[in-house]
PyMOL commands that place a pseudoatom at each C-alpha (Angstrom):
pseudoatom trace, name=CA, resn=UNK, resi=1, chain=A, elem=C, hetatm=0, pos=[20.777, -55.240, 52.914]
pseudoatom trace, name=CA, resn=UNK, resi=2, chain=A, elem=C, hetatm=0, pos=[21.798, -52.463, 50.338]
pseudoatom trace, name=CA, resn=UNK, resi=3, chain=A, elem=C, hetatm=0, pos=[21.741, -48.826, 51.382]
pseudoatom trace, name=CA, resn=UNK, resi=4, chain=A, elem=C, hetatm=0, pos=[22.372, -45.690, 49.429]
pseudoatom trace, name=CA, resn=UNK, resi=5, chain=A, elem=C, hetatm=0, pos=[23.092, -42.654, 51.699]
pseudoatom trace, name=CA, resn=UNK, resi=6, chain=A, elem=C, hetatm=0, pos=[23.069, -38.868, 50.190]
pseudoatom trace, name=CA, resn=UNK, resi=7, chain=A, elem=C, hetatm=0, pos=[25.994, -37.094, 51.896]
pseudoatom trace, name=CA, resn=UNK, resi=8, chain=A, elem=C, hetatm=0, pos=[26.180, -33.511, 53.556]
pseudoatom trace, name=CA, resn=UNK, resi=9, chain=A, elem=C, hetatm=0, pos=[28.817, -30.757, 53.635]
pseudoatom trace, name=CA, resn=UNK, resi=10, chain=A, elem=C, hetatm=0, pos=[31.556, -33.159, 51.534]
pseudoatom trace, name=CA, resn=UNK, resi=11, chain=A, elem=C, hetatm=0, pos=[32.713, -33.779, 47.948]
pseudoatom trace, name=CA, resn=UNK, resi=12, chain=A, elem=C, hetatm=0, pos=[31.330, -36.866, 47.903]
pseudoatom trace, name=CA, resn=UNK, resi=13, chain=A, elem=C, hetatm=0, pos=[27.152, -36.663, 46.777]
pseudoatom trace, name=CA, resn=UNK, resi=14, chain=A, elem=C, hetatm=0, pos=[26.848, -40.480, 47.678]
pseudoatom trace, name=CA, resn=UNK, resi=15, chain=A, elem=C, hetatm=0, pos=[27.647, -43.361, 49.195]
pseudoatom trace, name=CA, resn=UNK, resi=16, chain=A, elem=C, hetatm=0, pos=[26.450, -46.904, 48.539]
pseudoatom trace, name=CA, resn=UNK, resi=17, chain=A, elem=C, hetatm=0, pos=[26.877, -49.853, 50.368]
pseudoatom trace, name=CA, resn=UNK, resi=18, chain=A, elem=C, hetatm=0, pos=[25.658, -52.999, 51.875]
pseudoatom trace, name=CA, resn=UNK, resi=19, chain=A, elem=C, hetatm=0, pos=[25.269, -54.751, 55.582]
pseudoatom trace, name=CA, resn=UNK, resi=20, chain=A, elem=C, hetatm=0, pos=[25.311, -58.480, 56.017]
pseudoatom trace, name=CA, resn=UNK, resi=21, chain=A, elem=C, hetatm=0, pos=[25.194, -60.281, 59.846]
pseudoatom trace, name=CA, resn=UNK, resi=22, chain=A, elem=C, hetatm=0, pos=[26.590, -56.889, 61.145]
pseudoatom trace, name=CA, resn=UNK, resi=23, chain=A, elem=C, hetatm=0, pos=[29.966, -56.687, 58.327]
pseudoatom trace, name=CA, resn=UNK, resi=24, chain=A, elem=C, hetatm=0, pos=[30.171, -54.228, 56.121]
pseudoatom trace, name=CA, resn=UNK, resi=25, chain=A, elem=C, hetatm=0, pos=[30.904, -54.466, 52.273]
pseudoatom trace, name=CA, resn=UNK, resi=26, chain=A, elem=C, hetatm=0, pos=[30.582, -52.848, 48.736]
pseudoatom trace, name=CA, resn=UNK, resi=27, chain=A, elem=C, hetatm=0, pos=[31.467, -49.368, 49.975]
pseudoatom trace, name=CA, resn=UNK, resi=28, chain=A, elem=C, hetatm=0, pos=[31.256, -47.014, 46.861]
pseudoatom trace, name=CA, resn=UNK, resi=29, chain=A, elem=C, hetatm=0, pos=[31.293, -43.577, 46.799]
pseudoatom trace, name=CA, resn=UNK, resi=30, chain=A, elem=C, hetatm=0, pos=[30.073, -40.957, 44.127]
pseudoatom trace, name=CA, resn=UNK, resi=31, chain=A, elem=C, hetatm=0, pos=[31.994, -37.671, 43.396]
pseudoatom trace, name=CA, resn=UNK, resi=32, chain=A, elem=C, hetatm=0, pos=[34.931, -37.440, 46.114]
pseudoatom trace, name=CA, resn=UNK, resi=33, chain=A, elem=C, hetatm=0, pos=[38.772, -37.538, 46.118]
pseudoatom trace, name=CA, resn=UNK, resi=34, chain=A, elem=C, hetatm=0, pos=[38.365, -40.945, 43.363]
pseudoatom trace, name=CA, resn=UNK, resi=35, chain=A, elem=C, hetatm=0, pos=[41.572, -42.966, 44.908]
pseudoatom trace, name=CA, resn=UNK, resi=36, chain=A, elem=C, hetatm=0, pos=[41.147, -41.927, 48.595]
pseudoatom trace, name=CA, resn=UNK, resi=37, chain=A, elem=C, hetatm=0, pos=[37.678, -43.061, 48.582]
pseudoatom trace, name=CA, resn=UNK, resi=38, chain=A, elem=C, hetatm=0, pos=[38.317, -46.494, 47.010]
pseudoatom trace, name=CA, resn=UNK, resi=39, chain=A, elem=C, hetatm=0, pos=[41.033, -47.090, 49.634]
pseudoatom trace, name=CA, resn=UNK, resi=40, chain=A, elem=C, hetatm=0, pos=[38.624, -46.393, 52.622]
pseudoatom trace, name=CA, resn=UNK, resi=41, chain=A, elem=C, hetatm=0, pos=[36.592, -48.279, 50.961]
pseudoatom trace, name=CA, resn=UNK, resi=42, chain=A, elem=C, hetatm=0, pos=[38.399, -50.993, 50.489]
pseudoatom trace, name=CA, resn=UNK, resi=43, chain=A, elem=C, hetatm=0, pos=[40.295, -50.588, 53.623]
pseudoatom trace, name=CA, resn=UNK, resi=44, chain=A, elem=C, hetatm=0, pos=[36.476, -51.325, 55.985]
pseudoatom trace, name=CA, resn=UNK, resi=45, chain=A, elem=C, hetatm=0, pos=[35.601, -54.090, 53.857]
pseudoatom trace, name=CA, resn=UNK, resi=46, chain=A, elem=C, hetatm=0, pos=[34.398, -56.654, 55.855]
pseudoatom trace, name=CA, resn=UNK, resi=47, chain=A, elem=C, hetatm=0, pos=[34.538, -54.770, 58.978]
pseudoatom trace, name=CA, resn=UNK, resi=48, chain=A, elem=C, hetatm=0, pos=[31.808, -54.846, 62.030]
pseudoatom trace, name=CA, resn=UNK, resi=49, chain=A, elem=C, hetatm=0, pos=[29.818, -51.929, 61.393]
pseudoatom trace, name=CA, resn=UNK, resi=50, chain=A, elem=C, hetatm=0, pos=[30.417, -50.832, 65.154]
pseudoatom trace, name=CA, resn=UNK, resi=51, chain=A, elem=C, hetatm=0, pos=[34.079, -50.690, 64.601]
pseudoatom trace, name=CA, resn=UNK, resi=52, chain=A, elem=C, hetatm=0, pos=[33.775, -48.673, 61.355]
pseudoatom trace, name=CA, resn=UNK, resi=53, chain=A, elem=C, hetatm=0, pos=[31.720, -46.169, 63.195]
pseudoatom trace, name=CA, resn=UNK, resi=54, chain=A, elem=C, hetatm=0, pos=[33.700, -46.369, 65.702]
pseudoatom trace, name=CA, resn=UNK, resi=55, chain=A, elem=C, hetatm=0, pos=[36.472, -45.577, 63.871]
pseudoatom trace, name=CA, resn=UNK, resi=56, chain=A, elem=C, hetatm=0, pos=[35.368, -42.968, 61.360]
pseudoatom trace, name=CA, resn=UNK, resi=57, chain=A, elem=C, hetatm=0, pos=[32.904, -40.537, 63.383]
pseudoatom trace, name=CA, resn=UNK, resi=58, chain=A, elem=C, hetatm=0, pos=[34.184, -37.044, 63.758]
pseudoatom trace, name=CA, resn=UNK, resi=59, chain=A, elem=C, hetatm=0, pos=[36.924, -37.026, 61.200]
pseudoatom trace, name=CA, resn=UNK, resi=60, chain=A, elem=C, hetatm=0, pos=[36.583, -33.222, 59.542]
pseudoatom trace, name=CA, resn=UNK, resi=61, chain=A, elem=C, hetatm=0, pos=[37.970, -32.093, 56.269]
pseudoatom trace, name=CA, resn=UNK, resi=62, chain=A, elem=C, hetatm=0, pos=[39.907, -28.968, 55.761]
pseudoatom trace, name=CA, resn=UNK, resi=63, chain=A, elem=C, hetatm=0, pos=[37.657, -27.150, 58.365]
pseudoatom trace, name=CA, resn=UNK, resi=64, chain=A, elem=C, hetatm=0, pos=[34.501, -28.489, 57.667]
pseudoatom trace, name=CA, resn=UNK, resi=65, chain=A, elem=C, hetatm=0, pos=[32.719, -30.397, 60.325]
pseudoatom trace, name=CA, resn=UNK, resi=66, chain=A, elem=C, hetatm=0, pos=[32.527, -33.502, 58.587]
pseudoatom trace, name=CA, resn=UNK, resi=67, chain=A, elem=C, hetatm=0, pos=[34.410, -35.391, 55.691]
pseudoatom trace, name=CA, resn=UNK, resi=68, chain=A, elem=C, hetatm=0, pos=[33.456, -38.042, 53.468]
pseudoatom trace, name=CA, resn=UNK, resi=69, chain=A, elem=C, hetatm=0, pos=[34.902, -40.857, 56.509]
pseudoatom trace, name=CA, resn=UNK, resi=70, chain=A, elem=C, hetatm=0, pos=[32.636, -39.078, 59.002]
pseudoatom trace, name=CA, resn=UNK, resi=71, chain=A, elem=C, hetatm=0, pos=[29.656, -39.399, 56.305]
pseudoatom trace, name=CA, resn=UNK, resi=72, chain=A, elem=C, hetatm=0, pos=[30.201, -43.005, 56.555]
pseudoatom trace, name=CA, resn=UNK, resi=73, chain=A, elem=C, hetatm=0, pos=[29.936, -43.499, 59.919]
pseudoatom trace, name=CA, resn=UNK, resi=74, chain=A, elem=C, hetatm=0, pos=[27.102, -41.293, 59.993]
pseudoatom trace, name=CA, resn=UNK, resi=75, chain=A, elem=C, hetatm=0, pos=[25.380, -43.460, 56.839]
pseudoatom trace, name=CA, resn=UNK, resi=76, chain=A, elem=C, hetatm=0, pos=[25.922, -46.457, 59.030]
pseudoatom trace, name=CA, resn=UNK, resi=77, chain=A, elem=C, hetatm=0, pos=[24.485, -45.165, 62.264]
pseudoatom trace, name=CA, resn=UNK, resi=78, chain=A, elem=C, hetatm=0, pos=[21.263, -44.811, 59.632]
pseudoatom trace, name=CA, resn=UNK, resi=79, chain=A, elem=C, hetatm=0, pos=[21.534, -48.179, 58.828]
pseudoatom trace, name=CA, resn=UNK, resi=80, chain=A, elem=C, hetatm=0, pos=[21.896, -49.832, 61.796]
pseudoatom trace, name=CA, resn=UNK, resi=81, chain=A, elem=C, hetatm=0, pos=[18.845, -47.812, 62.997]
pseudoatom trace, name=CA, resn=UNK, resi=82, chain=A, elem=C, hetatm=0, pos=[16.764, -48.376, 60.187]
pseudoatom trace, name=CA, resn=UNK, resi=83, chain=A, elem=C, hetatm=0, pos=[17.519, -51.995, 61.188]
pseudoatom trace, name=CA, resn=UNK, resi=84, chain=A, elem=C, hetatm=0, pos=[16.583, -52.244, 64.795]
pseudoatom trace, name=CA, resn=UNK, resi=85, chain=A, elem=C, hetatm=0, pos=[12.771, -50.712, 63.941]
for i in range(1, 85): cmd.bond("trace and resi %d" % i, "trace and resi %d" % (i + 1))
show_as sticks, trace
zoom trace
């Protein structure tokens, strides 16, 4: 399933992505650090989306709270919600 999630308190306005038997893949974000993003991207491709999450929650970003990581993991705690209802 394809989800588009609309990020707080980061660079990034966006991210886009999909979840298939649990894995994740097609990570895109919009707006961001450009090559940073495509290499986190890239780098959870095919990933559980438990380990991702895992993984990713509570990174911040030069004192914020959150950073465009901690959006993810936050964009697939949505997902996997949305899923179990």
């Amino acid at each position: 399933m394809d989800y588009v999630y609309k990020t707080s308190g980061t660079c990034s306005r966006e991210i886009r992505f999909s979840v298939e038997n649990g894995i994740l893949k097609n990570v895109s974000f919009l707006g961001g650090c450009n090559g940073n993003l495509q290499g986190i991207g890239k780098l959870v491709e095919g990933m559980k989306v438990e380990e991702v999450e895992k993984r990713l929650k509570g990174i911040s970003c030069g004192g914020r709270p959150t950073s465009c990581p901690d959006q993810l993991a936050c964009a697939i705690r949505q997902a996997v919600g949305s899923q179990s209802n």
